[in-house]
DOSE-968426 format. One record per residue (C-alpha): residue number from 1; z negated, y negated, x negated; residue in one letter. Coordinates in pm, 1 decimal. Each point is the difference from the previous one (the first is absolute). Layout:
N
kolke  Z  Y  X  paza
NUM  Z  Y  X  A $
...
END
This chain:
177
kolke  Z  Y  X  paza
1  1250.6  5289.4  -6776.2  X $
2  -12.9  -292.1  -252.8  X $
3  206.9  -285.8  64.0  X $
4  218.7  73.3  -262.5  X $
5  7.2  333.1  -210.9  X $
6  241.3  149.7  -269.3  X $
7  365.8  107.3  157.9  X $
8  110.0  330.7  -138.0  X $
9  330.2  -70.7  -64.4  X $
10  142.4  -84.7  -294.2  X $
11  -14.4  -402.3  -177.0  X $
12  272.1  -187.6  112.8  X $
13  268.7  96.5  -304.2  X $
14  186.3  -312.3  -5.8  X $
15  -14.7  -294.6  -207.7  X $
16  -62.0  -409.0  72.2  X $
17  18.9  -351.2  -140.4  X $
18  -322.0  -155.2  -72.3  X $
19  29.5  -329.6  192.1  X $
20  -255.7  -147.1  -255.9  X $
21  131.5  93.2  -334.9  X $
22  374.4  70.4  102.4  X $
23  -9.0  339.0  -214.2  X $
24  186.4  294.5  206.4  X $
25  -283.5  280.4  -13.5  X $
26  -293.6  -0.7  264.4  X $
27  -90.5  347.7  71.6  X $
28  -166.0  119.1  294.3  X $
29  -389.5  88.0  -112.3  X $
30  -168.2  76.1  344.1  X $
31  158.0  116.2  301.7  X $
32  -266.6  -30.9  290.9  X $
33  70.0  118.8  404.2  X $
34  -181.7  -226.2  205.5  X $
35  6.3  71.8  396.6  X $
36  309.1  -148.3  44.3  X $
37  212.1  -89.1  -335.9  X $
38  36.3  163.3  -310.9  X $
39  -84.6  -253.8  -306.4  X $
40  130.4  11.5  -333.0  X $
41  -163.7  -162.7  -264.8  X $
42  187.8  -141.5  -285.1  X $
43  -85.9  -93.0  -310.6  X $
44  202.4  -170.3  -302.1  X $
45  -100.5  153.6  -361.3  X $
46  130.0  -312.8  -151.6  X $
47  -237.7  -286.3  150.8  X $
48  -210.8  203.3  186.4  X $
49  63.7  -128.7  362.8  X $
50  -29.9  186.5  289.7  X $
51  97.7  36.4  337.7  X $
52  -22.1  208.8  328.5  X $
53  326.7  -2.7  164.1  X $
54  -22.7  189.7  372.6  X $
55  329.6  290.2  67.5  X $
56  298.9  -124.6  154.6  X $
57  58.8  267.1  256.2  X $
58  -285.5  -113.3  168.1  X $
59  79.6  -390.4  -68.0  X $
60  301.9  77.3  225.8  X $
61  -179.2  208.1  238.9  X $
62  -249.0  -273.5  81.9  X $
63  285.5  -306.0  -12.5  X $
64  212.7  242.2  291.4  X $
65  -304.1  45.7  221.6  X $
66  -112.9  -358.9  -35.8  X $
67  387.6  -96.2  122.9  X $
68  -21.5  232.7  250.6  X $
69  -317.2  -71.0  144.9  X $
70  138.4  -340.5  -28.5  X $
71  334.2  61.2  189.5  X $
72  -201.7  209.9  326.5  X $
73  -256.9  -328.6  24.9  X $
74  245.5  -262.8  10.1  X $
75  250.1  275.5  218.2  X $
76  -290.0  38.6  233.5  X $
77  -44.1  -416.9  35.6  X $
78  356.1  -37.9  -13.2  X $
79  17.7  196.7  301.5  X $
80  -221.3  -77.7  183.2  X $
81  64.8  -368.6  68.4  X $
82  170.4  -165.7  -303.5  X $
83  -184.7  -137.6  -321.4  X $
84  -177.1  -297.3  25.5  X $
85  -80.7  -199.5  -334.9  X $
86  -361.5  162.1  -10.5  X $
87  146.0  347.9  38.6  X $
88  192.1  -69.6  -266.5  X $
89  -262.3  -119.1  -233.0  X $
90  -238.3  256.2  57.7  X $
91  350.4  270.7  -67.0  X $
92  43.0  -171.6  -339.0  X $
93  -362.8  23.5  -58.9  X $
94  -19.9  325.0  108.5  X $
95  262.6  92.3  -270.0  X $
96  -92.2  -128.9  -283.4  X $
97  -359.8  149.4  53.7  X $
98  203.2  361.4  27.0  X $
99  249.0  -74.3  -320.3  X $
100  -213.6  -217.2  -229.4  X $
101  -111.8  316.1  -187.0  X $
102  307.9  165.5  -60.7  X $
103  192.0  -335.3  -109.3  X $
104  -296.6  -75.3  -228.3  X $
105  35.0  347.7  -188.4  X $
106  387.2  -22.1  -5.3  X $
107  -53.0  -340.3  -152.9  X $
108  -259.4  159.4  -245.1  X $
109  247.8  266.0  -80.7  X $
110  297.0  -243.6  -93.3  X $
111  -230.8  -141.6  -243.8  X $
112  -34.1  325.1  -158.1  X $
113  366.6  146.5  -1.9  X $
114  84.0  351.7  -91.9  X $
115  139.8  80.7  -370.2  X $
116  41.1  340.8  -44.2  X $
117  -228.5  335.0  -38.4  X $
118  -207.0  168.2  -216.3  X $
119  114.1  212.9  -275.5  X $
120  -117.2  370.2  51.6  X $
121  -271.5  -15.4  -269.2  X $
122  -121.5  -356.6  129.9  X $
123  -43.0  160.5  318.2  X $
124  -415.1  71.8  81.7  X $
125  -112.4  300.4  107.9  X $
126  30.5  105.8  402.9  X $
127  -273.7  -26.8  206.2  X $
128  -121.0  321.5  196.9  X $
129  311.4  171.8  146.9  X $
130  -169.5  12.3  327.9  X $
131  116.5  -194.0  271.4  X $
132  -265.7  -202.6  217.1  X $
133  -137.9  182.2  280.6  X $
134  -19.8  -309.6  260.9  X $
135  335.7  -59.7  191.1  X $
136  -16.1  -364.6  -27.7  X $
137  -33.1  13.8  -350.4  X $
138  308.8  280.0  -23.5  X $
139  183.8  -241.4  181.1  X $
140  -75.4  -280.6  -193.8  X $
141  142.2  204.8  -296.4  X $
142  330.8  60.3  159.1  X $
143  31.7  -361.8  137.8  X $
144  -70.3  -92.3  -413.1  X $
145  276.5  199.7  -124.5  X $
146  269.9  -184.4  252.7  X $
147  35.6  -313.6  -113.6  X $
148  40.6  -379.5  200.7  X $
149  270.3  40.1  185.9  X $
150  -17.3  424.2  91.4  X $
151  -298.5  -88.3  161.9  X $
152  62.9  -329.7  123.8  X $
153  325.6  167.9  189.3  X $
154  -150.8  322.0  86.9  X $
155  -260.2  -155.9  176.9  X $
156  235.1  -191.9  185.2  X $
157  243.2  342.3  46.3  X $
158  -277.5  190.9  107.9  X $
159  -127.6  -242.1  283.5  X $
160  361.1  -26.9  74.1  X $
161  12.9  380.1  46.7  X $
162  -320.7  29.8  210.2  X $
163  128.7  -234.8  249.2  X $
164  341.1  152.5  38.5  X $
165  -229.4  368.5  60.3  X $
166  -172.0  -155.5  223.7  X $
167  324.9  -185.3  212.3  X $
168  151.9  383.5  -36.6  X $
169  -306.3  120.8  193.0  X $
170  -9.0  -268.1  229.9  X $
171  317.4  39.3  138.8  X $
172  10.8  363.2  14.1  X $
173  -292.2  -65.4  216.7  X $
174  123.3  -272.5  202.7  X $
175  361.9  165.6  -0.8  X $
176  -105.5  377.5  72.7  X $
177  -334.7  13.8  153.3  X $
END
């Protein structure tokens, strides 16, 4: 598998504001999988500048697991015997390795705000209606078409869920057996 090959779903229909020119009417061109983000490519017709902005479902899905990878390391220290002041250097190190990423595309993203969609002629012809065959990458289409903060909370409800499962089962089995 290439490192990044054509996404058969459909260009991203909505509109943004060229952050060079100022005009409302960048178009997505390209729309690329790669193994773990979906990229859009924009470009403006006006002035001709272009940019790849990543999706924001996954954005939020990386920014939730950085915080919560973030939260168990300094819960595990914490617990153990107390921060000291390295601990807590190496935590805040630790997170802004895991959210640097995310915060950089959300940044990227303000700079390029949304206004409006396509028209229905405007709109370019859909890709292959197949879906991809790889999980990951059928995944990565869902987590696209959520948005920031669905997947930013799921993420967070989800964990949240497999913990209380797992408490459920662990005190049936402590309680019954």
């Amino acid at each position: 598998m290439s490192e990044k090959e054509t996404s058969p779903l459909p260009p991203d229909p909505r509109l943004r504001r060229c952050h060079a020119c100022g005009q409302p009417n960048m178009a997505t061109t390209t729309r690329q999988m790669s193994r773990f983000n979906t990229d859009n490519t924009y470009k403006c017709p006006d002035c001709g500048h272009e940019v790849t902005l990543a999706s924001q479902g996954a954005s939020g899905f990386y920014l939730a697991m950085g915080l919560i990878v973030v939260g168990v390391l300094a819960l595990i220290m914490g617990i153990s015997h107390g921060f000291s002041t390295g601990e807590k250097i190496f935590t805040g190190i630790v997170l802004m390795v895991f959210t640097f990423v995310p915060v950089l595309e959300i940044i990227q993203r303000l700079h390029y705000p949304v206004t409006g969609t396509r028209k229905d002629g405007d709109q370019p012809p859909a890709a292959a209606s197949v879906r991809p065959k790889d999980p990951l990458q059928r995944s990565l289409a869902l987590l696209n078409a959520f948005g920031f903060f669905k997947a930013f909370f799921g993420v967070i409800a989800f964990i949240i869920l497999w913990l209380l499962f797992w408490s459920v089962i662990g005190f049936i089995n402590f309680t019954f057996f």
